[in-house]
C-alpha positions as protocol buffer text, in pm:
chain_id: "A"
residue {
  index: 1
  type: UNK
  ca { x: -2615 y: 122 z: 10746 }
}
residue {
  index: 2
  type: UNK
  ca { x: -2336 y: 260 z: 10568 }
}
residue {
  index: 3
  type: UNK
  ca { x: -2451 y: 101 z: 10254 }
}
residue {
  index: 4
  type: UNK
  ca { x: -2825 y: 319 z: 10288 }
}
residue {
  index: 5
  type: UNK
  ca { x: -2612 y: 643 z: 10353 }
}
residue {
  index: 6
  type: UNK
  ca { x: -2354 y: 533 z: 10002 }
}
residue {
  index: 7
  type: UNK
  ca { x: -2720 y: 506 z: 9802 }
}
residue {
  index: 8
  type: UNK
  ca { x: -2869 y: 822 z: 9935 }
}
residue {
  index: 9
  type: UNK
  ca { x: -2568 y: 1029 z: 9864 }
}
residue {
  index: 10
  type: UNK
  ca { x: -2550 y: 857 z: 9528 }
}
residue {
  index: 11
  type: UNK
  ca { x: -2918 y: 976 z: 9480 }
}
residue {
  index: 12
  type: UNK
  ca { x: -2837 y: 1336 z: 9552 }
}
residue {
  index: 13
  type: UNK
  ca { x: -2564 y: 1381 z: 9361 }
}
residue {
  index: 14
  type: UNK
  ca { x: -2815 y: 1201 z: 9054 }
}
residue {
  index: 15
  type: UNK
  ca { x: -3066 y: 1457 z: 9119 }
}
residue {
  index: 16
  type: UNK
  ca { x: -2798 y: 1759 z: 9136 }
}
residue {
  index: 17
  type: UNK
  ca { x: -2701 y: 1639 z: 8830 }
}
residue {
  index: 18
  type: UNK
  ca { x: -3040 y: 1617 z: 8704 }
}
residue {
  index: 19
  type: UNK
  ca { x: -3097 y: 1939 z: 8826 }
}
residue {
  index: 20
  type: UNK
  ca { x: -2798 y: 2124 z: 8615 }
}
residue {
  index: 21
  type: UNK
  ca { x: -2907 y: 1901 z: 8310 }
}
residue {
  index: 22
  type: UNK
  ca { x: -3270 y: 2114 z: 8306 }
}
residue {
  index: 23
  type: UNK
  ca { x: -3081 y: 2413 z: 8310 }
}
residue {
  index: 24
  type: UNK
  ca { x: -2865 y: 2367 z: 8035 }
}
residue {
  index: 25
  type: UNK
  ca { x: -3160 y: 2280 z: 7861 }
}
residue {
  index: 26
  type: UNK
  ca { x: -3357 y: 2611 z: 7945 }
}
residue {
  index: 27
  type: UNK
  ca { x: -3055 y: 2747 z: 7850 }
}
residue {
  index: 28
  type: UNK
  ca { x: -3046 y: 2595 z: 7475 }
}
residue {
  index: 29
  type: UNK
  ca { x: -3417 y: 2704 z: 7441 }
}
residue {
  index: 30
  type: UNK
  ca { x: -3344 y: 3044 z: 7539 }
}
residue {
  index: 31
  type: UNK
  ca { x: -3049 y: 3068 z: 7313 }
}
residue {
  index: 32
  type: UNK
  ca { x: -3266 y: 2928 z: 7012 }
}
residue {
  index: 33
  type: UNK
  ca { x: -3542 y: 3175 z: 7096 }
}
residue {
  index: 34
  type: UNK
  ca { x: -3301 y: 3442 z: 7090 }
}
residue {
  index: 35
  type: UNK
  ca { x: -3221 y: 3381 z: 6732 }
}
residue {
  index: 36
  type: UNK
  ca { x: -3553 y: 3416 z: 6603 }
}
residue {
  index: 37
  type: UNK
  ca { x: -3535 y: 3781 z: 6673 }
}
residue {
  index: 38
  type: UNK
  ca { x: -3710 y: 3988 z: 6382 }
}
residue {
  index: 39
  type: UNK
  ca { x: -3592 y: 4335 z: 6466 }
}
residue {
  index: 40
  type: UNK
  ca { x: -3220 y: 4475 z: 6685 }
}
residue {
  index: 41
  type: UNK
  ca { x: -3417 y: 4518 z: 7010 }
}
residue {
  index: 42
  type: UNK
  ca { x: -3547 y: 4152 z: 6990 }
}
residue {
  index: 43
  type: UNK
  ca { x: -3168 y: 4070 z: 6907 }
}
residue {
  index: 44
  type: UNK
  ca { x: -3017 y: 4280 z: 7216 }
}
residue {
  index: 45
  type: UNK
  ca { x: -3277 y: 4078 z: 7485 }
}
residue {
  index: 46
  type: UNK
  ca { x: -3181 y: 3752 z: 7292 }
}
residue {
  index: 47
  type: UNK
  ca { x: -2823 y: 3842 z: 7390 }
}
residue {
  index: 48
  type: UNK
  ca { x: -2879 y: 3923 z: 7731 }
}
residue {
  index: 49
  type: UNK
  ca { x: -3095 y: 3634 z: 7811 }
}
residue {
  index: 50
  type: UNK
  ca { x: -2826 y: 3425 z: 7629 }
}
residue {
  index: 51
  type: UNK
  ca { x: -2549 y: 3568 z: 7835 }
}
residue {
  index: 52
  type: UNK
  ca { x: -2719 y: 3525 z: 8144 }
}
residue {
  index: 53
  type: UNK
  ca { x: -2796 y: 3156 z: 8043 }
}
residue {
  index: 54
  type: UNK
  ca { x: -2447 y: 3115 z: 7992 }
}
residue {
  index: 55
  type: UNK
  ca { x: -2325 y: 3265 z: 8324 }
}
residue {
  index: 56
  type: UNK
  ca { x: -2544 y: 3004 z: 8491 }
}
residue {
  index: 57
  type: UNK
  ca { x: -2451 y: 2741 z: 8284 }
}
residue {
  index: 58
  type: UNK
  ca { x: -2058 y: 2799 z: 8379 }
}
residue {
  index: 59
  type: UNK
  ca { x: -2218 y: 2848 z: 8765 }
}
residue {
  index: 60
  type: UNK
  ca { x: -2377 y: 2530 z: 8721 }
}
residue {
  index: 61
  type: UNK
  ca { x: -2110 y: 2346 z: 8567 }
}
residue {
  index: 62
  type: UNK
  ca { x: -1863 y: 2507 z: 8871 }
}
residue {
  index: 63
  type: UNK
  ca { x: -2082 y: 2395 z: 9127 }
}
residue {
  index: 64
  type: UNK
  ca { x: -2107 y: 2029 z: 8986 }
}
residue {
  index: 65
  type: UNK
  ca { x: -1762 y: 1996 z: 8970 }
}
residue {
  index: 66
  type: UNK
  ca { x: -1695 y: 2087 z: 9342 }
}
residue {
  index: 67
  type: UNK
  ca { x: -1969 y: 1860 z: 9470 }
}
residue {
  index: 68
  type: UNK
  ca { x: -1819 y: 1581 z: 9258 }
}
residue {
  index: 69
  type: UNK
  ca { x: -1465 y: 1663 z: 9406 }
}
residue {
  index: 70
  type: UNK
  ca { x: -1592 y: 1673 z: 9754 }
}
residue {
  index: 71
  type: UNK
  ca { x: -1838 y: 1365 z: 9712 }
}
residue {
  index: 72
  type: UNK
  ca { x: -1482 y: 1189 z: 9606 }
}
residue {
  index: 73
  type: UNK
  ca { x: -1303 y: 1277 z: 9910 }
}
residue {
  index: 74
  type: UNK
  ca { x: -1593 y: 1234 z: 10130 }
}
residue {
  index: 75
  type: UNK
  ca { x: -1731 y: 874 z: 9990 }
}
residue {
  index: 76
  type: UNK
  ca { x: -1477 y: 691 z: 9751 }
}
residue {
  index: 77
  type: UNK
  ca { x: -1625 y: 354 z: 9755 }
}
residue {
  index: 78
  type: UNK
  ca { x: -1904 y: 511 z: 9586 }
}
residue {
  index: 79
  type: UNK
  ca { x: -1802 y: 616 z: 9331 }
}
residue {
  index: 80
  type: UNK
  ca { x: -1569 y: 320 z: 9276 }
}
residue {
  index: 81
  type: UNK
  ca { x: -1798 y: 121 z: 9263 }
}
residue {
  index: 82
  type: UNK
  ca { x: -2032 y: 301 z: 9027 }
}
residue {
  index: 83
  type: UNK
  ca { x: -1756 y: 288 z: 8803 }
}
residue {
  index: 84
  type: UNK
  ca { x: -1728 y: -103 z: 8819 }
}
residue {
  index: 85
  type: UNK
  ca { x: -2117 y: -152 z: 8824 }
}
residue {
  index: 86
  type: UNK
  ca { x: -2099 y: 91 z: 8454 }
}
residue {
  index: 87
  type: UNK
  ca { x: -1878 y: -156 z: 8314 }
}
């Protein structure tokens, strides 16, 4: 029982991270669209939609961290053991 609650947890936090991945993607594209600007008003929305992607990034990257610190104190046989299954 405990084992099916380790793997579903374990699945979450995969999908979270999947989840954060995709934005840091969107994030890139956005960036590289924004320096294809042809003209300064192109160039000021390319900075403001890289900004913005980079506020969400840092959100993203914030959040991730505290569900990985509370996933450690909450279940740390799982991620224990991930680490000895990697190897």
């Amino acid at each position: 029982m405990k084992e099916e609650i380790d793997e579903n947890k374990e699945k979450e936090v995969i999908q979270k991270a999947y989840k954060y991945n995709v934005l840091s993607v969107i994030g890139a594209v956005l960036i590289i669209l924004a320096n294809q600007a042809h003209n300064l008003l192109e160039l000021e929305i390319g900075l403001l939609v890289g900004f913005v992607t980079v506020i969400l990034q840092v959100l993203a990257l914030v959040s991730a961290l505290l569900a990985t610190r509370k996933l450690r104190k909450l279940y740390p046989d799982v991620v224990g053991n991930r680490r000895k299954n990697i190897k």
